[in-house]
N, C-alpha and C positions, 0 to 999 in steps of 0.2 A: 381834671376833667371839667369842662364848661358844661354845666345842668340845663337842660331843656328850658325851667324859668323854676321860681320857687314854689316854695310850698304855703299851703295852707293849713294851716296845727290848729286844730281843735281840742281844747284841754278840758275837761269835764270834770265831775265824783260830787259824791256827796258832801252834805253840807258839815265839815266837820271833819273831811278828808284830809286836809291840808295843802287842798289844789294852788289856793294863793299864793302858802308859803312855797310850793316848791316853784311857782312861778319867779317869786320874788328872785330866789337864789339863782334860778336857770339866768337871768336877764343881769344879774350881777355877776353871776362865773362866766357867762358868755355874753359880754356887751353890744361887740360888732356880729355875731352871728344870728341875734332873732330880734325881731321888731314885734312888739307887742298891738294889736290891734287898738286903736281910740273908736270908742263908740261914741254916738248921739245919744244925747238926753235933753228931756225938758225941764230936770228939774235946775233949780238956781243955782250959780257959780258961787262957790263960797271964798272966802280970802283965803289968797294966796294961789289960786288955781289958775290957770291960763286957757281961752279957749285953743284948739287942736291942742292940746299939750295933756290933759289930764281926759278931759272931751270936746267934742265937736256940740257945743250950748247950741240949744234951738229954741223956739218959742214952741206952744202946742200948734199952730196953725203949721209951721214950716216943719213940723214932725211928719203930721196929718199929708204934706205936699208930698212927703218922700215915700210914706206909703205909696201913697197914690200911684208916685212915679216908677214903684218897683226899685226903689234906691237904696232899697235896706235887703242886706242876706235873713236877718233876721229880727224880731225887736219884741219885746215884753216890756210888764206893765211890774213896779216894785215901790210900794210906798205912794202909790197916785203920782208917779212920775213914768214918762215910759225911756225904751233905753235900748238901744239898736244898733248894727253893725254896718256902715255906708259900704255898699258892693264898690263902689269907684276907690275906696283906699287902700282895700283889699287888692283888687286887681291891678291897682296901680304897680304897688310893693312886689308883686309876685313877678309881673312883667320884666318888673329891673332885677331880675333873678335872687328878691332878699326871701327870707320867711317870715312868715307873719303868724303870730299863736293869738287865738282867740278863746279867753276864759269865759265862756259860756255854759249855761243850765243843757242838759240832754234835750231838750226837742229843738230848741235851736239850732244845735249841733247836727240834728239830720238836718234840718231845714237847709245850710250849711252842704253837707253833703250831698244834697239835692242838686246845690247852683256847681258845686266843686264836686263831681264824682271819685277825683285823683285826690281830697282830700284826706289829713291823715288823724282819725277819729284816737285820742285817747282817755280814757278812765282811770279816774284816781278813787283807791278805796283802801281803808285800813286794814290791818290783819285779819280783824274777826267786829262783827258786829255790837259786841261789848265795848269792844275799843274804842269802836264809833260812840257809844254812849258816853263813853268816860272821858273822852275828849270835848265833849257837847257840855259835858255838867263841868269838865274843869276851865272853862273860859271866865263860868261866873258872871255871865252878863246876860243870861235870858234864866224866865220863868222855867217852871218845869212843863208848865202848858206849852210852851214854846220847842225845848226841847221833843217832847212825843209827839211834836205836828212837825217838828223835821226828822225824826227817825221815821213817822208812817210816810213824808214825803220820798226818802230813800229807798222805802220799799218800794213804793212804785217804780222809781228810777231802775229797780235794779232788774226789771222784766228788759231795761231798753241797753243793758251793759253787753250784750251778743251782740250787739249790731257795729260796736267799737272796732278797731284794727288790735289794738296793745290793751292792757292792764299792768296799768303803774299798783302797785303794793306798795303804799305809803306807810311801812315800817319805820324804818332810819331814813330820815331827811335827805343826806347827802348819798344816798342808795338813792332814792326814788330820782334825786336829783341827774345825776350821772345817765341812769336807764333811760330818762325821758330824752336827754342829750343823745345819746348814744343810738337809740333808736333814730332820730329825726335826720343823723348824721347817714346813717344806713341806707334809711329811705331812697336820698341821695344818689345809690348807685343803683336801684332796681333799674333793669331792664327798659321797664313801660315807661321810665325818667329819663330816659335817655335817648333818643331817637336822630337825636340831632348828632350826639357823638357818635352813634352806631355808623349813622350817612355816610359822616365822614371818612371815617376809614374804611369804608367800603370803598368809598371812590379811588382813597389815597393806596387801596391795596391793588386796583386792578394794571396798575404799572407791573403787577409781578404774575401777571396771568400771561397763561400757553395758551397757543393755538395749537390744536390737535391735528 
C-alpha cells in the first residue's frame, strides 16, 4: 500500500529512560525505514563532526534569523547554546513518503504537534520510579544535586505524559525496541493515513457497479 506521505515520530521520557538507547538500536535494526531528524545548534562543531550530518552548525545571529523566520518546529536553550528542529527537513522527508523521529524534551514535542496535528507523540518511561533513580545514580556521572533536579524535572513531565498517543515501558531494551517499531509500522495503515489508497479503489471498484 503506497502511504499518503510519512510520518512524523516524536520520541520523548524522562531523563534516565533510555529514550536514546532505544533510539540508537531502532535506527540500527531498521536503517532504511526511519530517518532520524538533524537539528540546528549554535554551539561549536567539534572533531570529527560534519555539518548536516550530526547538525545543521549556525552562528547565534543565523539561529536568531530562523526564529524570526518561523523555521524552527521547535528550539531550546542547553548549556548557553540553543538547538532546534528546521520545519523545511522535516517536511521535506515526510513529503518523499520517509519517517522522520525527533528525540526531543515534552514541550517541544506539543510544539511539534501543534505544526503536525497527524503527528505520532511517544513516551518513554521505566518500570517504576525507583528505577528511574537507580538508573540516574548508576551512570556515575552527575552529582546527586543533579540527579534530584532531574527526578523533580520528571515529575513535572509526567502532568504532560496524557497528552502522548503510546507509552513505551522501557523494561527490556529489545521489548521497548520492537513495540516502538511495531507501533510506527501500524500507524501506517490507520484509516486517516490513507486516503489516497481509499480514492483509488473507489474509483477502481466502480467498474463493478449496477444500475438499478
Amino acid at each position: 500500500m503506497m502511504h499518503d506521505k510519512g510520518l512524523v515520530i516524536v520520541l520523548s521520557g524522562f531523563s534516565g529512560a533510555g529514550k536514546g538507547t532505544i533510539m540508537k538500536h531502532l535506527l540500527e535494526a531498521h536503517p532504511t525505514d526511519y530517518n532520524l531528524s538533524i537539528s540546528a545548534t549554535t554551539r561549536e562543531m567539534r572533531a570529527g563532526e560534519k555539518d548536516g550530518r550530526e547538525y545543521f552548525f549556525k552562528t547565534k545571529e543565523e539561529f536568531d534569523k530562523m526564529i524570526e523566520n518561523d523555521e524552527l518546529l521547535e528550539y531550546a536553550t542547553f548549556n548557553g547554546n540553543f538547538y532546534g528542529t528546521p520545519k523545511a527537513y522535516v517536511e521535506q522527508l515526510i513529503e518523499h513518503k520517509k519517517d522522520v523521529i525527533l528525540e526531543i524534551e515534552t514541550h517541544g514535542a506539543l510544539k511539534v504537534k501543534e505544526m503536525f496535528p497527524d503527528a505520532l507523540l511517544l513516551f518513554t518511561m521505566p518500570p517504576s520510579a525507583a528505577e528511574l533513580k537507580n538508573r540516574l545514580v548508576g551512570r556515575g556521572t552527575e552529582t546527586e544535586e543533579v540527579i534530584a533536579q532531574r527526578l523533580a524535572i520528571s515529575n513535572k513531565e509526567a502532568d504532560i505524559m496524557e497528552k502522548y498517543d503510546y507509552l513505551i515501558v522501557n523494561d527490556t531494551l529489545e521489548k521497548a525496541v520492537d513495540q516502538v517499531h511495531n507501533i510506527i509500522q501500524a500507524e501506517h495503515f490507520k484509516v486517516s493515513r490513507n486516503s489516497t489508497a481509499i480514492k483509488e479503489m473507489k474509483e477502481q471498484l466502480k467498474i463493478f457497479e449496477r444500475s438499478n
